[in-house]
FIVEXTI-34949 format. One record per residue (C-alpha): residue number from 0; residue in one letter; x, z, y. Coordinates in steps of 0.5 Angstrom, whole numbers, plus 500, padded with zeros to 3 digits. Layout:
! FIVEXTI-34949
[NUM, 'A', [X, Z, Y]]
...
***
This chain:
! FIVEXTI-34949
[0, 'X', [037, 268, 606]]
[1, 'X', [036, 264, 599]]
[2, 'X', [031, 259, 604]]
[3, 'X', [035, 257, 609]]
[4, 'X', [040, 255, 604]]
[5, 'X', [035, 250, 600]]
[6, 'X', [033, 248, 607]]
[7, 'X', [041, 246, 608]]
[8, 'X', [041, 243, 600]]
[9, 'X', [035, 238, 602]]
[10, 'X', [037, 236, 608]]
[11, 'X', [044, 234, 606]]
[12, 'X', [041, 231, 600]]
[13, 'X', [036, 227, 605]]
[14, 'X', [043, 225, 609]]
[15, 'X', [046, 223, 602]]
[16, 'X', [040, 218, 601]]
[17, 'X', [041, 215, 608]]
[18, 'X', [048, 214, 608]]
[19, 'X', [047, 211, 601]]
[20, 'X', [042, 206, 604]]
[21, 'X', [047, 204, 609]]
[22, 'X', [052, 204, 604]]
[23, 'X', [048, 198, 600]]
[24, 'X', [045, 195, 606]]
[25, 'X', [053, 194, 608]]
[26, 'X', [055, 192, 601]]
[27, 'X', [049, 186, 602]]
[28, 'X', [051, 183, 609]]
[29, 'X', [059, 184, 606]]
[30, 'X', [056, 179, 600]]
[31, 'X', [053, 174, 605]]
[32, 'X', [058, 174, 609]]
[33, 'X', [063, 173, 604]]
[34, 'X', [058, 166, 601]]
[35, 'X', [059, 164, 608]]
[36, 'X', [065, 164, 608]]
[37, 'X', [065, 160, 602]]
[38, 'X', [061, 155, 604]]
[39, 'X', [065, 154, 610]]
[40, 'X', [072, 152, 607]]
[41, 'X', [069, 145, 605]]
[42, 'X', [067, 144, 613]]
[43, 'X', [074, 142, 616]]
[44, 'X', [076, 138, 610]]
[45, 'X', [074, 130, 611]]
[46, 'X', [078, 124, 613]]
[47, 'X', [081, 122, 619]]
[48, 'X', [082, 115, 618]]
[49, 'X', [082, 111, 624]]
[50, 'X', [076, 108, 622]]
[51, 'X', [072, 114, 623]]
[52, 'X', [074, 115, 631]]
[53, 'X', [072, 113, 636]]
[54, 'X', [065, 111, 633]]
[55, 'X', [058, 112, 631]]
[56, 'X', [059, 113, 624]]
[57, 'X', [065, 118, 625]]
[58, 'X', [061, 123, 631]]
[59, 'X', [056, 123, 626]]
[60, 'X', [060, 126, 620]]
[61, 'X', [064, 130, 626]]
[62, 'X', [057, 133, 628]]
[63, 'X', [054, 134, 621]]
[64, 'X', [059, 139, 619]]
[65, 'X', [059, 143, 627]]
[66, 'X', [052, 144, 625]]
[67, 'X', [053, 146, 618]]
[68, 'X', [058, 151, 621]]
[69, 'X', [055, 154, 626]]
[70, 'X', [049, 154, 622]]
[71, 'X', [053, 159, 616]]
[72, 'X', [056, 163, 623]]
[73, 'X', [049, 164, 625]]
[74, 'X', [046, 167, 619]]
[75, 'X', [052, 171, 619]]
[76, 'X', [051, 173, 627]]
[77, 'X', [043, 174, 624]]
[78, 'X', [045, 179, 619]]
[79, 'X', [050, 182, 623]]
[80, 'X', [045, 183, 628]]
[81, 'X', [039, 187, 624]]
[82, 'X', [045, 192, 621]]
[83, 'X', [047, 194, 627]]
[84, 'X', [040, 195, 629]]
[85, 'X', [040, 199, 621]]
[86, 'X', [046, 202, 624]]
[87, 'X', [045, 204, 631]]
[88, 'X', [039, 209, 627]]
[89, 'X', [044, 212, 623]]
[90, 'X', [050, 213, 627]]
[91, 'X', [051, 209, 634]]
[92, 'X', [058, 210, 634]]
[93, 'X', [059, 206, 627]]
[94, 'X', [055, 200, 630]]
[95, 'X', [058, 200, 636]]
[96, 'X', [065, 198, 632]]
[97, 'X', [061, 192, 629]]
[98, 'X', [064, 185, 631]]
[99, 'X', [060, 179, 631]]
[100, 'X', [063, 172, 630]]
[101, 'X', [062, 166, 635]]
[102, 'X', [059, 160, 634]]
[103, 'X', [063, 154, 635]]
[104, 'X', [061, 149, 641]]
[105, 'X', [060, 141, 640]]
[106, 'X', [064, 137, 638]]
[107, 'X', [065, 131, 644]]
[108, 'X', [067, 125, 643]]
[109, 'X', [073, 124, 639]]
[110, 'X', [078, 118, 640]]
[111, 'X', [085, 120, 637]]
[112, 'X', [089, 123, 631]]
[113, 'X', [091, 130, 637]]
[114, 'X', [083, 130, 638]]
[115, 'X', [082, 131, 631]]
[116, 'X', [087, 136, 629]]
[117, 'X', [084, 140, 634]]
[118, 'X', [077, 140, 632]]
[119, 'X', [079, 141, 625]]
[120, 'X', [083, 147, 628]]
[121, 'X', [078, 150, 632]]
[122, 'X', [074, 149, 626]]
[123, 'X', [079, 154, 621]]
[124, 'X', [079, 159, 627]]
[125, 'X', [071, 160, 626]]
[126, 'X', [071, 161, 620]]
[127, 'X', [078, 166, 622]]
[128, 'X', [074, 169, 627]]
[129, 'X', [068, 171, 620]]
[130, 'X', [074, 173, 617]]
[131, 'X', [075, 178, 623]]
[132, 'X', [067, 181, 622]]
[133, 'X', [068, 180, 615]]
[134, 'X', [075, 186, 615]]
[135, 'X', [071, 189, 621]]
[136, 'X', [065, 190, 615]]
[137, 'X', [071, 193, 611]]
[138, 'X', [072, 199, 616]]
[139, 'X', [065, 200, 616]]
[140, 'X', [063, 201, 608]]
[141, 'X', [070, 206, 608]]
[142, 'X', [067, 210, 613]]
[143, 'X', [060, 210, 610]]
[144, 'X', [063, 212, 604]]
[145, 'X', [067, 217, 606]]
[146, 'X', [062, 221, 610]]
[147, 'X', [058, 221, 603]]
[148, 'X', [064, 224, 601]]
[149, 'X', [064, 229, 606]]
[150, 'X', [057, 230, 604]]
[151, 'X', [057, 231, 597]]
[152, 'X', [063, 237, 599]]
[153, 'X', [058, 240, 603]]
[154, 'X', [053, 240, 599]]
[155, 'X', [057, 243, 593]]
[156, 'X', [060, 248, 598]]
[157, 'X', [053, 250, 600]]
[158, 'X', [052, 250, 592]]
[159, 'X', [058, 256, 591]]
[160, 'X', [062, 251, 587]]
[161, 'X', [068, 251, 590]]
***
């Protein structure tokens, strides 16, 4: 009797040392997200003189920073993608909540003030669209941190300190 109840103590241990595993791994793919983001602010942020529409100069700028942003938005989807492979060992359910943002398509040939305020916006939706991953992230780390505390209670139950 007294084995069975050291058996059910070690297993417990050994899912409280998983789940914190997955608790920090979390906490490192949250962490390189939120530099993502960082990065990202100064993407959208550049002139729009008439000087830079319309020409070579002005499409090589608007490309420069659509390869910068989808750059950090695959460096998100890429640590998103290993998680969820480390989550899908752990628990299928949790990473089947995960969302993994989209990367923006090409910037085409902009002739116009409309055309470049809807480049700029389509630019801050991406990085909103990180932001999402980035909340979604949030929910997952609160439920791995409240499994371990399910965890803890039982083990403290089976222990008789309750």
């Amino acid at each position: 009797m007294e084995e069975k109840m050291e058996n059910k103590i070690v297993d417990i241990d050994l899912r409280i040392v998983r789940t914190n595993k997955m608790i920090r791994r979390v906490r490192q793919v949250r962490a390189m997200v939120k530099l993502a983001m960082k990065n990202m602010d100064n993407q959208y942020a550049y002139s729009t003189s008439d000087w830079l529409r319309g020409n070579i100069l002005g499409d090589f700028i608007r490309k420069k920073r659509t390869d910068k942003l989808n750059s950090l938005i695959n460096k998100v989807q890429q640590a998103m993608l290993d998680l969820e492979s480390d989550l899908l060992v752990y628990d299928e359910n949790l990473a089947r909540s995960l969302r993994l943002p989209s990367r923006m398509a090409e910037a085409g040939k902009v002739t116009g003030i409309i055309d470049d305020i809807a480049l700029r916006s389509k630019m801050r939706y991406k990085k909103f669209d990180v932001a999402k991953s980035l909340r979604n992230l949030d929910k997952v780390l609160a439920r791995l941190e409240e499994d371990k505390n399910k965890l803890k209670f039982m083990k403290k139950d089976q222990k008789g300190l309750v």
